[in-house]
C-alpha positions in Angstrom: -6.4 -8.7 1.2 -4.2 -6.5 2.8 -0.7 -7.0 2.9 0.2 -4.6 6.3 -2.5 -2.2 7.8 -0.6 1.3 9.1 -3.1 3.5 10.7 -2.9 6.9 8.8 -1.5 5.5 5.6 -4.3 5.9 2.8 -4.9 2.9 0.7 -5.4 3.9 -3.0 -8.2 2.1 -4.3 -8.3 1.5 -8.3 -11.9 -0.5 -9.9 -10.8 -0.2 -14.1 -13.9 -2.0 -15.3 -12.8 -6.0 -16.1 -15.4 -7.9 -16.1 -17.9 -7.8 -13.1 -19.5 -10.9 -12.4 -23.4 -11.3 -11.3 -23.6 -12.6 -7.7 -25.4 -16.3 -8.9 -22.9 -15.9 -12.1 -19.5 -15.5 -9.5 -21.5 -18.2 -7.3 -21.8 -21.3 -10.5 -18.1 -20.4 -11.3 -16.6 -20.8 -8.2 -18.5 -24.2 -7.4 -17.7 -25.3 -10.8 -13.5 -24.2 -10.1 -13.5 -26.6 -6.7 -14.4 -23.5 -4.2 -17.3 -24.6 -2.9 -16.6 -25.9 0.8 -12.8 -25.9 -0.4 -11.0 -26.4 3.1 -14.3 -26.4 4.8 -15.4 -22.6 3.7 -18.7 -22.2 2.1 -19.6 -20.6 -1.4 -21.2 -18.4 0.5 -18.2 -17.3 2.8 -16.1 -16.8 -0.9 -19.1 -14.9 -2.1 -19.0 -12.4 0.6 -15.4 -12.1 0.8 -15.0 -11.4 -2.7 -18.2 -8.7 -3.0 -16.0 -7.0 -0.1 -12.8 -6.7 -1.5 -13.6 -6.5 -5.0 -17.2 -5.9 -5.3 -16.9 -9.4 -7.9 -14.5 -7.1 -10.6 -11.8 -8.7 -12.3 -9.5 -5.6 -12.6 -10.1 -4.4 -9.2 -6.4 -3.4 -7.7 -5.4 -1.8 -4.3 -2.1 -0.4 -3.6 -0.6 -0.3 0.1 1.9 2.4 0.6 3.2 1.1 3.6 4.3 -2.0 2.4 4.8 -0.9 -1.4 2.6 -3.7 -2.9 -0.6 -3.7 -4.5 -3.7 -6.4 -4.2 -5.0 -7.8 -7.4 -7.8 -9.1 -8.9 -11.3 -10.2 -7.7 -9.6 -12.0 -4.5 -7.5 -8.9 -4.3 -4.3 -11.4 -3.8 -1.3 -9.2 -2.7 2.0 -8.7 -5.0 4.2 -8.8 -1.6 3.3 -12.4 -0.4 1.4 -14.1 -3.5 1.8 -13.1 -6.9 5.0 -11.4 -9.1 4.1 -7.9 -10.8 7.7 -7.0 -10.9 8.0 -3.9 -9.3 6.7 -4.8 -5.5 10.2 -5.1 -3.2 11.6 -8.4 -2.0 8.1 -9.8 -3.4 7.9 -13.7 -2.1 5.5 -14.7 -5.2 3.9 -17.8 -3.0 1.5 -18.6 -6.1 4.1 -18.5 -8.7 1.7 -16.8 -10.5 2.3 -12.7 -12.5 -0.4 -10.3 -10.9 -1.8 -10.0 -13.9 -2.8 -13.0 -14.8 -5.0 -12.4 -11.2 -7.1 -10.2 -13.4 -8.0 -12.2 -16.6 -11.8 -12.3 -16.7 -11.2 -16.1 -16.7 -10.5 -16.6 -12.9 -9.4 -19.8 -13.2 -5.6 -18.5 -12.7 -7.0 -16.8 -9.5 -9.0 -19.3 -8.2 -5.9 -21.8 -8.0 -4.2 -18.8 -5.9 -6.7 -18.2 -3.6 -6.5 -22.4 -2.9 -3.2 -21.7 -2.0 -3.4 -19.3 0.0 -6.4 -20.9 2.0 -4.8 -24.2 2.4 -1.5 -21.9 3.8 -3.5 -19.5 6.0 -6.8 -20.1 5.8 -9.8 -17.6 5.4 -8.6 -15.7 8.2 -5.5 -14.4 5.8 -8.7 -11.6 4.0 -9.4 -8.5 5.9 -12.2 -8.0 4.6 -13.4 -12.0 5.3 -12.7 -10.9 8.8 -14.5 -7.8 8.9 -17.5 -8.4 6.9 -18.4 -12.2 6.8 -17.2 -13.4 10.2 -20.1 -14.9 11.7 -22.1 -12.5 9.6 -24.4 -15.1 7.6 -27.7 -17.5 8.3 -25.1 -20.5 9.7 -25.9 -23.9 8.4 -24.8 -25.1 12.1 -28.3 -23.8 13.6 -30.0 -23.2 11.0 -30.1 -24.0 7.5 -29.3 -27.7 6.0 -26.3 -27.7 3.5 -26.2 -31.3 3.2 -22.4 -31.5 4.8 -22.0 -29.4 8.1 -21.5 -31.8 11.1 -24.6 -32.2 13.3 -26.7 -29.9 11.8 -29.8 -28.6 13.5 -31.6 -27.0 10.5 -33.7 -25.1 13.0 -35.4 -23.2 9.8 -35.5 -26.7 7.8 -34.7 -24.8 4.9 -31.7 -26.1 2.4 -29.0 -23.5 2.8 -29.0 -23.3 -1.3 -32.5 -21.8 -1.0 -31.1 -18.7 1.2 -29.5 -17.8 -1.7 -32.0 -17.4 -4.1 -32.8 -13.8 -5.5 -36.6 -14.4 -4.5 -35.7 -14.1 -0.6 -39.5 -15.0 0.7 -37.8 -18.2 2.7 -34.4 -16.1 3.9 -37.1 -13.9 5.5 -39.1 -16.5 6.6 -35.9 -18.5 8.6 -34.8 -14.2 9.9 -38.3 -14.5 11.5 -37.9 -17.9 12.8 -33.9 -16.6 13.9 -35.4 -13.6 15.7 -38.6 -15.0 17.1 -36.2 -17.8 18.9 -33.0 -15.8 19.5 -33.7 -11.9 19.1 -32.0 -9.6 16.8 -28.7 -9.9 18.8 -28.6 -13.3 17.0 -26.7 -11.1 14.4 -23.2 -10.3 15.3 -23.2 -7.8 12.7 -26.5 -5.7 14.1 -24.6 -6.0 17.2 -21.2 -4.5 15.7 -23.2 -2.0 13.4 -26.0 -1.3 14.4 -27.4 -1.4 17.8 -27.2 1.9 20.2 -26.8 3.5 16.2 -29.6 5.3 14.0 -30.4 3.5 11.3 -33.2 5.1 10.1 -31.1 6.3 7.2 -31.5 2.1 6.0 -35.1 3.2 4.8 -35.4 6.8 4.2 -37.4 7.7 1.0 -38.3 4.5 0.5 -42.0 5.1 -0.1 -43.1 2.1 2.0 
């Protein structure tokens, strides 16, 4: 989360090893702290958003030269708008919360902050959310059934839970099913990322 962006202005990024939670590990916490569909966003949208801005570590901090603050934490919640760290100027502290408490390897703390902050501005209010989840996943509107989305399809008739699993035999089998029906443009991100690009980087010395 980024408090101001300022083109030029070089964002010092500081990972001091907390603790770094496995992605299925991050995934059973945050369902079991009330995220899970929390003001209709997935686990998986929280999933993504933290691997993004934190890579899932605890201590992970960020400061912002141009607005003098810093971003804390695994949800890398800003010290201008959200938390108190006592040093960031005319700091609004919207989560009554100390920026440290943001990075206890018991989330809990942060988990209540980054409620607040989606109930007040919604996903939208992480950068990274917006520039690396953002219509970026398998969406349980076409294709995947998570028991709750509104006039599902389930055009893969695959539970959305499964396309999480580390085995990813049936996320391959619904990419096939997506790509036979829709083409590879059905990715906004291979549109953004990768198309008129060479990727052939992606498998070099692979050994396939």
């Amino acid at each position: 989360m980024k408090a101001l962006l300022i083109p030029g202005l070089l964002l010092l990024f500081v990972h001091v090893q907390g603790k770094v939670f496995e992605r299925c590990e991050l995934a059973r916490t945050l369902k079991k702290l009330g995220l899970d569909d929390y003001k209709g966003v997935s686990l998986a949208n929280w999933l993504c958003l933290t691997k993004w801005e934190s890579g899932y570590n605890t201590k992970a901090t960020n400061y912002n030269p141009g607005s003098e603050s810093t971003d804390y934490g695994i949800f890398q919640i800003n010290s201008k708008w959200w938390c108190n760290d006592g040093k960031t100027p005319n700091a609004v502290d919207g989560c009554h919360v100390s920026c440290s408490a943001l990075m206890e390897n018991d989330i809990e703390k942060a988990v209540a902050c980054a409620k607040h902050i989606v109930s007040e501005q919604g996903i939208t209010a992480w950068v990274a959310w917006k520039s690396h989840c953002r219509d970026h996943d398998i969406n349980s509107k076409w294709w995947c059934n998570d028991g709750k989305t509104p006039n599902a399809v389930d055009g893969c008739h695959v539970s959305c839970s499964e396309l999480m699993e580390n085995n990813i035999a049936k996320a391959v089998a619904c990419a096939k099913h997506i790509v036979s029906e829709q083409g590879i443009t059905a990715w906004v991100a291979w549109k953004s990322h990768c198309r008129d690009h060479d990727v052939s980087s992606y498998v070099e010395g692979c050994s396939l």
